[in-house]
C-alpha positions in Angstrom: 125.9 268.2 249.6 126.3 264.3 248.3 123.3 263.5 245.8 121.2 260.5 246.0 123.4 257.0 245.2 122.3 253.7 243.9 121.7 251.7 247.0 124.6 248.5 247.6 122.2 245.6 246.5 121.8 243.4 249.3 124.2 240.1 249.7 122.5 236.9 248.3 124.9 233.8 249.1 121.9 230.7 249.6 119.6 230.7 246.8 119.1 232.2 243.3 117.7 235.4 242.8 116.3 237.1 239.3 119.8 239.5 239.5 121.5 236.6 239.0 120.2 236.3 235.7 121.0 240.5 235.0 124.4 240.2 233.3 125.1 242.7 236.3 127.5 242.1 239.7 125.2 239.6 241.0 125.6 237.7 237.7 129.6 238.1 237.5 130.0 237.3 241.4 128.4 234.2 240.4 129.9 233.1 237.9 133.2 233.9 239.8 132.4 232.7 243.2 130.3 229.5 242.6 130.7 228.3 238.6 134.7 228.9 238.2 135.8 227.1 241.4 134.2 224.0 239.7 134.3 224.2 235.9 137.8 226.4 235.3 139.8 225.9 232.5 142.3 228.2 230.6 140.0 228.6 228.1 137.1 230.0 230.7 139.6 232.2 232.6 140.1 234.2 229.6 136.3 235.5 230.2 135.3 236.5 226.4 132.4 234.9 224.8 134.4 232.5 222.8 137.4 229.8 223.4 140.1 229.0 221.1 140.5 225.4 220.8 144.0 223.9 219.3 142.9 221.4 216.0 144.6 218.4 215.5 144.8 216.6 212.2 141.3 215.4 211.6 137.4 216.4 211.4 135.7 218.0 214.5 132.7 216.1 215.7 130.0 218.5 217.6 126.9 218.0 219.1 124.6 219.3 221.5 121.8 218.6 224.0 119.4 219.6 226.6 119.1 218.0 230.4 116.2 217.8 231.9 115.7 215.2 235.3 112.8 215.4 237.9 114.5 214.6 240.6 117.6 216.7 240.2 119.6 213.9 242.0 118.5 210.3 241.8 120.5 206.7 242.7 123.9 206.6 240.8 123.8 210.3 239.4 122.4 213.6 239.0 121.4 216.3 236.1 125.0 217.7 237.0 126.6 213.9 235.7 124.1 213.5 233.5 124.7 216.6 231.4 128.3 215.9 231.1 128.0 212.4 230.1 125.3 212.7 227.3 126.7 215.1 225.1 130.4 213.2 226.2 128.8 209.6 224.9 127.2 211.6 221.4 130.4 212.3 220.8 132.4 209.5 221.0 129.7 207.0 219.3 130.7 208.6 216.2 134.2 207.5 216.9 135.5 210.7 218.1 137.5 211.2 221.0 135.8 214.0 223.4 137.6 216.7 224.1 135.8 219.7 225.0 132.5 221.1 226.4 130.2 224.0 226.9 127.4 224.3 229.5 124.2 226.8 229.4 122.0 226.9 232.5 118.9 227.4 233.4 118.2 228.3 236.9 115.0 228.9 238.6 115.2 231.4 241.2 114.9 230.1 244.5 117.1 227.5 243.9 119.3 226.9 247.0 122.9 228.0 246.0 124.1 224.4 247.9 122.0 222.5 245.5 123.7 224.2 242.8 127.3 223.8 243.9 126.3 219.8 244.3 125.2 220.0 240.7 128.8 221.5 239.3 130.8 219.6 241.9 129.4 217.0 240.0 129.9 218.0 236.6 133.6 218.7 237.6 134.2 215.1 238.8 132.3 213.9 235.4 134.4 215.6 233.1 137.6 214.9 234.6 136.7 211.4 234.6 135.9 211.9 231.3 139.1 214.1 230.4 137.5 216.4 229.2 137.5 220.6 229.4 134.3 222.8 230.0 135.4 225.7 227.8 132.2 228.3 227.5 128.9 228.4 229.5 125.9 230.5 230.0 123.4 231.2 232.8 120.1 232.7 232.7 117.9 233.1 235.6 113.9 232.7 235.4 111.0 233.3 237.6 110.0 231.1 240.4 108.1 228.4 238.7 109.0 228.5 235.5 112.0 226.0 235.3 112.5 222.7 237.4 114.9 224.4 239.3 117.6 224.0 237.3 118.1 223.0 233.1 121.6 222.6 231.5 122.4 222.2 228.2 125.6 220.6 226.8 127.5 221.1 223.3 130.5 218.8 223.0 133.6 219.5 220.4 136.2 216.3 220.1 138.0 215.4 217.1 138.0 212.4 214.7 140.7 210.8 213.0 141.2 211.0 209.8 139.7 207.8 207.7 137.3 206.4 210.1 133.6 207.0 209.7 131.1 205.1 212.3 127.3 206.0 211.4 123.8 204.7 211.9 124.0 203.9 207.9 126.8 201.6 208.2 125.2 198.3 209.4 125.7 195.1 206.7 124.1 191.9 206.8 126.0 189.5 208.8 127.2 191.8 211.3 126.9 191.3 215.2 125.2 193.4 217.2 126.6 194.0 220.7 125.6 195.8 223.9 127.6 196.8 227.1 126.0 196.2 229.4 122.0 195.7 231.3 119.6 197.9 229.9 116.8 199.8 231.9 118.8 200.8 234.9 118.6 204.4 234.2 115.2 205.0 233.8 113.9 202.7 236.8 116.1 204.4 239.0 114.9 207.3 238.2 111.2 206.2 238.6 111.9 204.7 242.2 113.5 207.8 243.5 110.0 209.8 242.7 108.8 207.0 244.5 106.1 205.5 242.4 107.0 202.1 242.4 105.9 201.5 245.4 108.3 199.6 246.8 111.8 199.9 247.6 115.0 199.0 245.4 118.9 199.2 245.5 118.7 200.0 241.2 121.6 203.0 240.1 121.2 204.7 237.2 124.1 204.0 235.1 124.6 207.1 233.8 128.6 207.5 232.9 131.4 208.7 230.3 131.6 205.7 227.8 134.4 207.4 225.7 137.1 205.1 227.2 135.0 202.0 226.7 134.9 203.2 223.1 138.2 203.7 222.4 139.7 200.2 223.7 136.7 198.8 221.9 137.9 200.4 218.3 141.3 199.6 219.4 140.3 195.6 219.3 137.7 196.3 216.7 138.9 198.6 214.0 136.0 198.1 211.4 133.1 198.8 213.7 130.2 199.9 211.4 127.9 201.7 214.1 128.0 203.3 217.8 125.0 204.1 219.4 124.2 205.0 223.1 120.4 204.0 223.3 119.2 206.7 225.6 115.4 207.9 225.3 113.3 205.0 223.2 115.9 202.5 224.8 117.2 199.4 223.3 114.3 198.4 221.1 114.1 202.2 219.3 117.8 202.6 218.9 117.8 200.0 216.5 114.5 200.7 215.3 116.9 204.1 213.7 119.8 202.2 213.1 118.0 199.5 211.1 116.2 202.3 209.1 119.2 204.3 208.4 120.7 201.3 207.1 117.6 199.6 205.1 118.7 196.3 207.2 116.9 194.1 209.3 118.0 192.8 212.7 117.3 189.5 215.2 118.0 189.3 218.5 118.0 186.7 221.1 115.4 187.6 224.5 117.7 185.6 226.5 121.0 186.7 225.1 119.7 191.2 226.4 121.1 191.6 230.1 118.3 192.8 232.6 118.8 193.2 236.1 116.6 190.9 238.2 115.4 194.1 240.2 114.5 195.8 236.3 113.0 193.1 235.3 110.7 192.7 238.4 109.9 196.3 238.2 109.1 196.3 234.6 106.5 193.4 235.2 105.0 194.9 238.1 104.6 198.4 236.2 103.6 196.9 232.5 106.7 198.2 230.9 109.2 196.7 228.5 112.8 197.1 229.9 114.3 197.0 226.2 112.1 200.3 225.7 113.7 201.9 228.9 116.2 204.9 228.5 119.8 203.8 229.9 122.6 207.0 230.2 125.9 204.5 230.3 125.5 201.8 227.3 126.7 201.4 224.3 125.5 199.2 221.0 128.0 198.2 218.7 127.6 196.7 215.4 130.7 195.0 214.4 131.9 192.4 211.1 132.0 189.5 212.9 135.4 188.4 212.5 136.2 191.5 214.9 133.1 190.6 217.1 134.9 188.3 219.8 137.9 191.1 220.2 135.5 193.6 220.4 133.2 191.7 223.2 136.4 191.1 225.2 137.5 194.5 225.2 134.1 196.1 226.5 134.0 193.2 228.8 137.9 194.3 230.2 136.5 197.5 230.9 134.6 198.4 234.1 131.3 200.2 232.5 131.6 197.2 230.3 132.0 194.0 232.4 128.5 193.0 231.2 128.8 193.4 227.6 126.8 190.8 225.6 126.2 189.9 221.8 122.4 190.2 221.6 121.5 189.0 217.7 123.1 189.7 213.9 121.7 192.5 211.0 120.1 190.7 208.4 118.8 191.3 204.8 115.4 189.9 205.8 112.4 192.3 206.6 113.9 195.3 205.6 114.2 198.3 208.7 112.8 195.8 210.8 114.0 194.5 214.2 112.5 191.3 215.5 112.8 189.6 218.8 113.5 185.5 218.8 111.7 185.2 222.4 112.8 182.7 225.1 109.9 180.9 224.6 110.7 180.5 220.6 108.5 183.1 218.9 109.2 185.8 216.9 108.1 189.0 217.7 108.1 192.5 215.8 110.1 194.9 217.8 108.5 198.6 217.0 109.8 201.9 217.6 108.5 203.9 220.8 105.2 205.7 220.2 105.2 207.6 222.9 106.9 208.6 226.5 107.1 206.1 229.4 108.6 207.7 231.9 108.9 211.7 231.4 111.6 213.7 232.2 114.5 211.3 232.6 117.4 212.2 230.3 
């Protein structure tokens, strides 16, 4: 006579259940069936809980980050793009170039099993664009409710060559400070796709991989002193910390920062400063200024960089200080973000 048998569990293909999360069949069937179509590498298929990563000559640059976006998609991205991109862009502001990534996520159960797959298609496209690998990953599953449906976090590995050093204690008097591109577009975007602008708006976030931008502008610019991607805080507190770090002061120009009309008008209608907005695809550089033309140029050759501007100079004057020469001719103090305009964004 047969005895009793564990039950087959029941077939789940369209939304995330708590045996996902059970290190059991479920958990492998996912991470076979939907995560490895999308985010396979070598390194992945050999399924242990490390990777080993060839070293070229120089230092390895790592750092990591958690993703959080209400909504999951928005105009010009998603938490997918946005995952990849960060941790990409934190690592080559330090003058590394990118090379490799892990991915942990959180997943809510309930979540439809389509959304997911949107969210690593992707984080697929993202990295490749990026040329990057996604080498390790984790997934844990939690109770309906207590996640946003779905939380990644990033750790990026790339490597730097040997004798350059870009920090946020590098900035010298006389130095140019530089942008990429508009600022704010991330952040409104975001805000108009929860709908609480209340009106309509063609804004995209610009959330993108800025490690190609990068490299042609160290190419033209070899002696850049500081990288930064001014993410949450936007423009105004990224170089709040940069001026800080380097016991400098800084000036800019109002009418030299770029600002989409449609920001702009948003930010008036809602009381907010655009140059406090978070942005996921610019980049400040702080450059001598003999190499401050070539680097302009080359950020302005490149497509996430056809808007690059020089936006003011580091000074000795008013030590960790950043002041704002406004288009009407006043001079006003620039302080760091107290607080959190818009939640939940980056």
């Amino acid at each position: 006579m047969q005895g009793p048998v564990c039950p087959l569990p029941l077939k789940h293909d369209d939304q995330i259940i708590l045996g996902h999360g059970s290190g059991g069949r479920l958990t492998h069937d996912l991470i076979k069936n939907i995560f490895l179509p999308y985010l396979s590498s070598p390194p992945l298929l050999q399924a242990d809980d490390f990777a080993r990563l060839n070293k070229p000559d120089g230092e390895v640059i790592i750092s990591t980050d958690c993703h959080i976006v209400s909504p999951l998609f928005f105009p010009g991205g998603d938490i997918g793009r946005l995952a990849v991109c960060g941790t990409v862009n934190d690592i080559a502001v330090s003058g590394a170039q990118p090379l490799y990534l892990t991915a942990g996520f959180i997943l809510e159960e309930g979540l439809p099993i389509h959304t997911l797959v949107r969210i690593l298609e992707s984080m697929r496209a993202a990295a490749h664009e990026a040329g990057i690998q996604i080498v390790a990953g984790d997934t844990k599953v939690v109770e309906k409710g207590k996640a946003d449906g779905v939380f990644i976090t990033t750790t990026g590995l790339g490597f730097l060559p040997q004798g350059r050093s870009i920090n946020g204690r590098q900035a010298q008097p006389g130095d140019v400070i530089l942008v990429s591109g508009s600022v704010g577009d991330h952040g409104i975007a975001v805000l108009a796709e929860r709908g609480e602008l209340g009106f309509s708006t063609q804004i995209q976030s610009d959330v993108a991989p800025l490690n190609g931008l990068i490299q042609e502008l160290l190419a033209a610019a070899p002696h850049t002193h500081v990288l930064r991607d001014p993410t949450r805080g936007g423009l105004a507190t990224t170089l709040n910390e940069i001026a800080a770090q380097s016991q400098v002061g800084m000036l800019l120009h109002e009418n030299a920062i770029p600002i989409q009309p449609a920001v702009r008008a948003a930010c008036e209608m809602l009381g907010f400063d655009p140059l406090y907005i978070a942005n996921e695809g610019k980049v400040i550089a702080i450059v001598p200024p003999q190499e401050a033309e070539a680097a302009l140029q080359a950020m302005r050759c490149h497509p996430y960089g056809n808007l690059a501007s020089r936006i003011g100079k580091v000074t000795s004057d008013f030590n960790g200080r950043v002041l704002l020469k406004t288009s009407i001719g006043a001079t006003r103090v620039l302080d760091m973000l107290a607080g959190e305009i818009l939640p939940r964004i980056c």
